[in-house]
N, C-alpha and C positions, 0 to 999 in steps of 0.2 A: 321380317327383313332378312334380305340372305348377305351376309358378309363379304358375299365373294361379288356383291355388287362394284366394289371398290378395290383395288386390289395394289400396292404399291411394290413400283419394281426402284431400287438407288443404286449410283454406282458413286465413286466420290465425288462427282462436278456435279449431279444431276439426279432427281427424281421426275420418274416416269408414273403416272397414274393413271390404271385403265380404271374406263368405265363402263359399266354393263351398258349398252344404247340404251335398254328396254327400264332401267331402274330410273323411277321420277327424281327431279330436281331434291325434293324433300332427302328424298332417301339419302340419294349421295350426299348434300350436306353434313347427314345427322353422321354417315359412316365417315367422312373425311375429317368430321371433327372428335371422333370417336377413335380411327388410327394411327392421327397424328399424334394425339396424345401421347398412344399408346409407344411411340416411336420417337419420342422426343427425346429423352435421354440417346436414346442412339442419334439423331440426327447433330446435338447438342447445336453449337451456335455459328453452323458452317454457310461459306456462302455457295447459293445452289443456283441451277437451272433449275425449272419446270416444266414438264410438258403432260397435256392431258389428252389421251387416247381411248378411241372406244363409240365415245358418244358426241354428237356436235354438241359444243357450246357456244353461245352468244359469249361476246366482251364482257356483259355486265356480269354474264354468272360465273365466266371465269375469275371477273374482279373478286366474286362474291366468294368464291372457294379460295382465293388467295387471302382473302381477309380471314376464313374461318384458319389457314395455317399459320398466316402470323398471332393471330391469338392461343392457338394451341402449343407453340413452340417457340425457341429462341431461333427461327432460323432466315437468317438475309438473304430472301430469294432475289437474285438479281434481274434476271427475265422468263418469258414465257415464251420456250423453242416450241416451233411446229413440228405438229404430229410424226413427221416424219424424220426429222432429227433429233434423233435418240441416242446414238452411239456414245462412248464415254469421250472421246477425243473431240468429236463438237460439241459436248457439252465442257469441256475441258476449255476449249476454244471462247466459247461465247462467256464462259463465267469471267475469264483472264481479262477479257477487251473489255468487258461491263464494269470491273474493280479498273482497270489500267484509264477509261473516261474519267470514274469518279477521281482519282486520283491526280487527273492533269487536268480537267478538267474545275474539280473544284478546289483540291487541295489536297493532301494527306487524309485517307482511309485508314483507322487505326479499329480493328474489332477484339471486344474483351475490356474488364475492369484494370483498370489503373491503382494499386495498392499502396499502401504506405510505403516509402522512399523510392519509386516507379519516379523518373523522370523524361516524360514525352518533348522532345523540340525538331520544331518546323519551321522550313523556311517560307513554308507555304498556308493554306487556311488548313485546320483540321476537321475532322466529325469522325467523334468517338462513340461507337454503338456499345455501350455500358457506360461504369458509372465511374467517377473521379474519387476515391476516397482519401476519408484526413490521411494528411502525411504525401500523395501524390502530387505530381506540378506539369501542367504542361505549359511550353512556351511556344506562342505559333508570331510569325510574321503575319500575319494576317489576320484572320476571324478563328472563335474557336465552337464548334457545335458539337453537346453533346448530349443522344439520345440516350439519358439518364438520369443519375445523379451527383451533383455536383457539388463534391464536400470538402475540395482539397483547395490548392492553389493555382489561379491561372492566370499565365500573362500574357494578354493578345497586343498584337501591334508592337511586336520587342524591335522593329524596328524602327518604332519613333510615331507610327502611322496612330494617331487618336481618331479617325474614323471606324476602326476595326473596330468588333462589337462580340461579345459572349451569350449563347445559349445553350440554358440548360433544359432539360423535361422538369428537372428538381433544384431550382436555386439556391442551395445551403454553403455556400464556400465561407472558407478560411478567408481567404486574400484574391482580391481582384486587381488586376495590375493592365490596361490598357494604354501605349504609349506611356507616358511620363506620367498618366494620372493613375494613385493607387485609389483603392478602399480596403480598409479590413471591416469584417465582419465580424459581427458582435460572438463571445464566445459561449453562449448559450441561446443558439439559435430558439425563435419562437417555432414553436409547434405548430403542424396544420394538420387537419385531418385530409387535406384534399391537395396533391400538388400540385403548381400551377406550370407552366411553361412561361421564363422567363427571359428575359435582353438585360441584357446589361452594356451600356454606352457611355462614352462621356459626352458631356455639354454643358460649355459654358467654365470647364476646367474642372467640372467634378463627376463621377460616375454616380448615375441613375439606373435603378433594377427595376422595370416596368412588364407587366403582364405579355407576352407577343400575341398580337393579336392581325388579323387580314390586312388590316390599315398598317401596320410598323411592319408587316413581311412584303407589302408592294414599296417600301420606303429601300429594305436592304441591297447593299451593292457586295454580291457575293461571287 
């Protein structure tokens, strides 16, 4: 296998990744999940562009090498710039407009762990890429998503709104607070070996913690 099949060029917005044309599907997978590793401390948990050069790729096998870097790394690629746009200043460009959608578009982007006495509030929905720790609190007007886990305090809907709804990767909180209805959480959570992705809503004037599943994600008004 020749290493230099794969070869990774970064500037701060953006990585660039050639590819050898002549090196099979196979290979370059096995080298892209082999560099990124090896590059992940340096990359740590930035939000990037990506562009792939060298060798045509279908959608699906780009999808396919994007999957193999988010499991190799902490890193929030936002989109996939063409070949041709590589410079640092359009990759600067397109990361800025990609965070500035999710931001008005969904709500407040917050990336990084939330610590003990960390106080997060929004007027808007949140999504936290990390985890909510004891002693942490966010307050959002809205909804609050967070790709993690969620061991602190949160209060969605501080506006009054009891539609608003909390999700976590790891449902373990302290106190749930949705509009006017609270829950506290027992203080020796049960143990799981397996976490689930979880909702948490009120209905009926009490908060219910259910699994998220296709059926309750075509239900959310987000």
């Amino acid at each position: 296998m020749n290493k230099n099949s794969v070869v990774l060029k970064g500037n701060k917005y953006g990585i660039v990744v050639v590819l050898d044309e002549n090196a099979g599907f196979d290979e370059i997978k096995s080298l892209i999940s082999e560099k990124f590793k090896e590059s992940s401390k340096f990359f740590g948990k930035e939000s990037m562009a990506i562009a792939f050069e060298g060798k045509k790729l279908s959608d699906d096998e780009q999808v396919e090498l994007l999957n193999i870097v988010n499991d190799t790394t902490d890193l929030n690629i936002v989109c996939i710039m063409d070949n041709d746009s590589k410079r640092e200043e359009q990759f600067k460009k397109t990361v800025e407009a990609k965070l500035e959608d999710m931001n008005t578009g969904v709500g407040q982007f917050y990336r990084g762990t939330l610590r003990s006495g960390q106080v997060l509030e929004s007027d808007s929905s949140v999504i936290i890429l990390g985890d909510v720790n004891p002693g942490a609190k966010i307050i959002s007007a809205g909804n609050i998503v967070i790709l993690g886990a969620l061991k602190g305090n949160v209060y969605a809907g501080a506006n009054g709104d009891e539609s608003s709804f909390v999700v976590a990767l790891d449902m373990n909180p302290v106190q749930i607070r949705i509009g006017d209805t609270i829950a506290r959480c027992s203080d020796k959570p049960k143990k799981s070996s397996k976490s689930e992705t979880k909702i948490a809503y009120v209905d009926g004037g009490n908060i219910y913690i259910d699994p998220l599943n296709k059926e309750v994600l075509n239900d959310l008004n987000f």
